[in-house]
N, C-alpha and C positions, 0 to 999 in steps of 0.2 A: 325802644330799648331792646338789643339782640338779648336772645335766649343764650345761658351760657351751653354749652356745649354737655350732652349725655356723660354720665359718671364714668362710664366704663372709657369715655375717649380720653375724655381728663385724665386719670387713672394712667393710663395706654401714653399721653405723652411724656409723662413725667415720671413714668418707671422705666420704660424702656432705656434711656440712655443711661439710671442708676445699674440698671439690672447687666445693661455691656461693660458697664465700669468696673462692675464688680466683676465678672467674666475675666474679663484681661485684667486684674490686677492678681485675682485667682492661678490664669497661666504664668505671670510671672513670679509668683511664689512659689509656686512649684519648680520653674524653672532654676528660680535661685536656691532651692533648697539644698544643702543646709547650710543655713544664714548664723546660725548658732552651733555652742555644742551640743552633742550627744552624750544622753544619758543612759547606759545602759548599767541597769538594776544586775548582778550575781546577788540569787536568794541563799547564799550561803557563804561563812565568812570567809577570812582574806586566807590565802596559801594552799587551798583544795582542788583539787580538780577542774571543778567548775572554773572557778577565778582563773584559773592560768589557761583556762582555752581561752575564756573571756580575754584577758590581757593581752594574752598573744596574737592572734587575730586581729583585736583591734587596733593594735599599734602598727600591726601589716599593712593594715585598711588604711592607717592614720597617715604613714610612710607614701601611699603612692598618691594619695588624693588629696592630703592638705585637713583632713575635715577634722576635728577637736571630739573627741570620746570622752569622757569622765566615767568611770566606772564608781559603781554604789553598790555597796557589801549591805545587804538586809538579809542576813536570815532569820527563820523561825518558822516554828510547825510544818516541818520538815519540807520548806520551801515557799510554803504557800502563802506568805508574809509576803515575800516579795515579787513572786508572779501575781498576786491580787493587785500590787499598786501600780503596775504596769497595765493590767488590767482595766482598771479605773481612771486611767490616766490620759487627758486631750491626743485625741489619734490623730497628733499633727507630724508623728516619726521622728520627733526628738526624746520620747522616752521608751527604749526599750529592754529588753530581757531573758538574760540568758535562760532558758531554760531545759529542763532536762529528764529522763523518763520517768523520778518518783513523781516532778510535782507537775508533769503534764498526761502522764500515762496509769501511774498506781495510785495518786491520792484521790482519784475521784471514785475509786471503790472503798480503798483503806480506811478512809474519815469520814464519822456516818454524817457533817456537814462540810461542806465545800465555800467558799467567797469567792468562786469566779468557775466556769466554764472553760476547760482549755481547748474545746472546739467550737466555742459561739463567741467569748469574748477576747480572741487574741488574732492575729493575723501573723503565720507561720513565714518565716522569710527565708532561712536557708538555715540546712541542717550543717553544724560545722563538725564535727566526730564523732566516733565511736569508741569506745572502751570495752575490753572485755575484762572477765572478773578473771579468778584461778583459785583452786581448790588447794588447799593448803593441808599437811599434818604436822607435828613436832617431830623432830627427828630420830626421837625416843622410840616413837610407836612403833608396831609393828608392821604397818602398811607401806610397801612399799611402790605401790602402782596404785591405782585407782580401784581394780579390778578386786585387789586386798582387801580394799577398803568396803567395797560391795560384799564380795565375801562374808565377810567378820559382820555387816549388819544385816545378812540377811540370815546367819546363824546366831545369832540375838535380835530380835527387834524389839528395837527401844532400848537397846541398852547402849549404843552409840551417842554420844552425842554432836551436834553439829552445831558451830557457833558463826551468829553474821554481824552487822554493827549494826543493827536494830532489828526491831518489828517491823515487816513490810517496807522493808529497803531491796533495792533490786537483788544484792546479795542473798538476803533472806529469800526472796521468791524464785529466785533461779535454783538455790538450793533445794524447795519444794517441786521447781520441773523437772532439776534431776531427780530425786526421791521415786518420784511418779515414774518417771521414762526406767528408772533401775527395779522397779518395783521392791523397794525397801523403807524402813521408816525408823529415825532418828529424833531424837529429842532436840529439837529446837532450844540453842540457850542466845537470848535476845541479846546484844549489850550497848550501851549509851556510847557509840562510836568505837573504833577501832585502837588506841591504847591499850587498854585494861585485856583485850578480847586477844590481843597479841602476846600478850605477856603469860595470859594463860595456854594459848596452843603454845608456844615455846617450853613452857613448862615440862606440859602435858598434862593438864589440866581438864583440857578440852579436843577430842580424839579429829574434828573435821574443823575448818573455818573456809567461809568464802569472804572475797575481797576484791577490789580494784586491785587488779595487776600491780600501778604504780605509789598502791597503801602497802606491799607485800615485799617486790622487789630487791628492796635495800637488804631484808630478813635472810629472803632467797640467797641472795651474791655472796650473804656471810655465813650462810650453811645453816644458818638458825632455824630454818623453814625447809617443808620439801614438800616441790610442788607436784601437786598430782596431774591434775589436768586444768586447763582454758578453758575457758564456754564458749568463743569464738568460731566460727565455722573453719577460720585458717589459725595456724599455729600465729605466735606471737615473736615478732621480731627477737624482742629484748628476753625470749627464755623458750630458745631453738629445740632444744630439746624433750623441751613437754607438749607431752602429747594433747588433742582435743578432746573434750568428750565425743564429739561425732566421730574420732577417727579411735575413739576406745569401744567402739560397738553399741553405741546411741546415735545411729544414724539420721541428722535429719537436725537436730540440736544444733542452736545458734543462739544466745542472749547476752547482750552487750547493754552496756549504759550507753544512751546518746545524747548530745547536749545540740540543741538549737537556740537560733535566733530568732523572737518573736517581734510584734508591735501590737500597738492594742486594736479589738477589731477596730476596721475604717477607716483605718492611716489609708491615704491614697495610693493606687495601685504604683502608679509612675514614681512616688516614694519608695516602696517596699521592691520596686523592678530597680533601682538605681542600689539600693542597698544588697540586691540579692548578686548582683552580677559586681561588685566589687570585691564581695567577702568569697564569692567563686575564682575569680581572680587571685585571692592573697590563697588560698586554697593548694590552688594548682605551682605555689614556688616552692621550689625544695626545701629551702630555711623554715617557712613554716612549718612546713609537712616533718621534718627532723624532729623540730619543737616539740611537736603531738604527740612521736614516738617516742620521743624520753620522758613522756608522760604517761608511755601505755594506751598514746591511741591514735586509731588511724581517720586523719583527715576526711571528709566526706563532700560535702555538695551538693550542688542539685535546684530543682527547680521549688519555690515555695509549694504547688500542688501537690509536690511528691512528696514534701516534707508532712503537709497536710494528710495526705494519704498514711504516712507512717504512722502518724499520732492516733486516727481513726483506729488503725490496724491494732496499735498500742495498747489503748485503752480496752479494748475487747478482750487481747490477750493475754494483760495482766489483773484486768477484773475478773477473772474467770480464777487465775492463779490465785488471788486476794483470797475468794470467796473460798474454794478449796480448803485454804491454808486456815479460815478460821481469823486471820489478822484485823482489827479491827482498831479503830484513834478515834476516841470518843471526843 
């Protein structure tokens, strides 16, 4: 009676051809990808910022290539609801997630606990805009430049106050790199979004506020607001006449909100290379680029590395501001 054959060849014949099957059926799922829709998560609800680069873009994307997007509004804890479950989620490149500089850049300083990593559990895919904020006072006031405004707090300090739409929102924290770079110091007054925070700088209630350019705008065009300066390194299309802080004598100043597109780590490369070079594409058409700007922001790009690169740069350079500022999300 023969011997049957050594484990390891048994083994060895009846893997091998499991193991090629599954190899090519591997390349043809990728190759077919996507076979379904796309889920991409905005950690914040419908009509903001976020949401409309989301929307817009993705319907660009949607337009030239056929592929189905669904968008999913989760916010809470100022993002981090909804970059977590992106996070967590099978990295097969059908769920992903707009995200943006609080809940990829400040809350891993801001909140003394985090539910995700935005440099080990996400994979960066292309960065799609930037925003800059703009400094705002009531038209009551007495400042009429920026320069006014430095002035007057740096013959009171602390008797200014400076209002943003929260505790450790980019607002807030740009507002403390200005502070620093003017070498002057203002009373911080936090407020639960930008309503209530408007109605008081209009007032005059409230002597400074910073804000998304396109939270302010509408205020601006009806005279109700007068803007001082952008935080942008170039002036801003939609309000020509206001000056930068860089080109107010803070030479070197640039702080903008940015919003990317993520996947969770491990989605395959040849996924995240096919998604990055289509959203470059709807990118570079004018119609969307227009879209951006009646948003208050400019388009951007690029390669996932670079984008990965910004988030590193990010995180360093707003944890530092974090810690400064004393801001802290228990």
């Amino acid at each position: 009676m023969p011997l049957p054959p050594p484990l390891h060849l048994h083994l060895r014949r009846h893997l091998l051809p499991a193991l090629a099957l599954a190899a090519l059926c591997s390349g043809a799922s990728a190759e077919a990808w996507p076979a379904k829709p796309i889920r991409v998560i905005v950690p914040f609800p419908p009509g903001g910022g976020t949401d409309i680069i989301a929307r817009e873009s993705t319907q660009k994307v949607a337009a030239a290539t056929g592929w189905t997007f669904v968008i999913d509004n989760k916010p809470g804890a100022g993002g981090n609801l909804g970059v977590d479950a992106v996070a967590k989620s099978p990295a097969d490149g059908y769920t992903l997630v707009l995200g943006q500089t609080s809940n990829l850049a400040i809350n891993a300083t801001l909140y003394a606990k985090m539910p995700y990593d935005s440099q080990k559990d996400l994979s960066p895919i292309v960065l799609l805009a930037n925003a800059p904020l703009v400094m705002v006072t009531g038209m009551g006031t007495p400042h009429k430049t920026l320069a006014d405004a430095v002035t007057a707090a740096k013959a009171r300090p602390d008797a200014l106050n400076f209002a943003s739409p929260g505790n450790g929102t980019v607002a807030h924290l740009t507002g403390e790199l200005f502070q620093k770079a003017a070498g002057i110091r203002t009373q911080h007054v936090p407020y639960k979004g930008a309503a209530q925070a408007l109605t008081d700088v209009i007032s005059g209630n409230v002597d400074l506020y910073m804000a998304s350019v396109p939270t302010l705008l509408g205020q601006i065009r009806q005279g109700k607001l007068r803007p001082l300066a952008v935080t942008s390194a170039k002036r801003v299309d939609d309000l020509p006449n206001v000056p930068t802080i860089n080109e107010s004598g803070y030479k070197g100043f640039d702080a903008v909100t940015w919003f990317g597109l993520l996947a969770p780590a491990g989605t395959p490369k040849e996924v995240i290379a096919k998604l990055n070079a289509e959203f470059n594409k709807a990118l570079r058409q004018a119609d969307l680029r227009k879209k951006l700007e009646d948003e208050g922001a400019d388009a951007a790009g690029g390669t996932p590395d670079q984008f990965a690169a910004l988030i590193r740069t990010e995180v360093q350079r707003w944890g530092g501001v974090v810690k400064e500022s004393g801001a802290r999300v228990d």
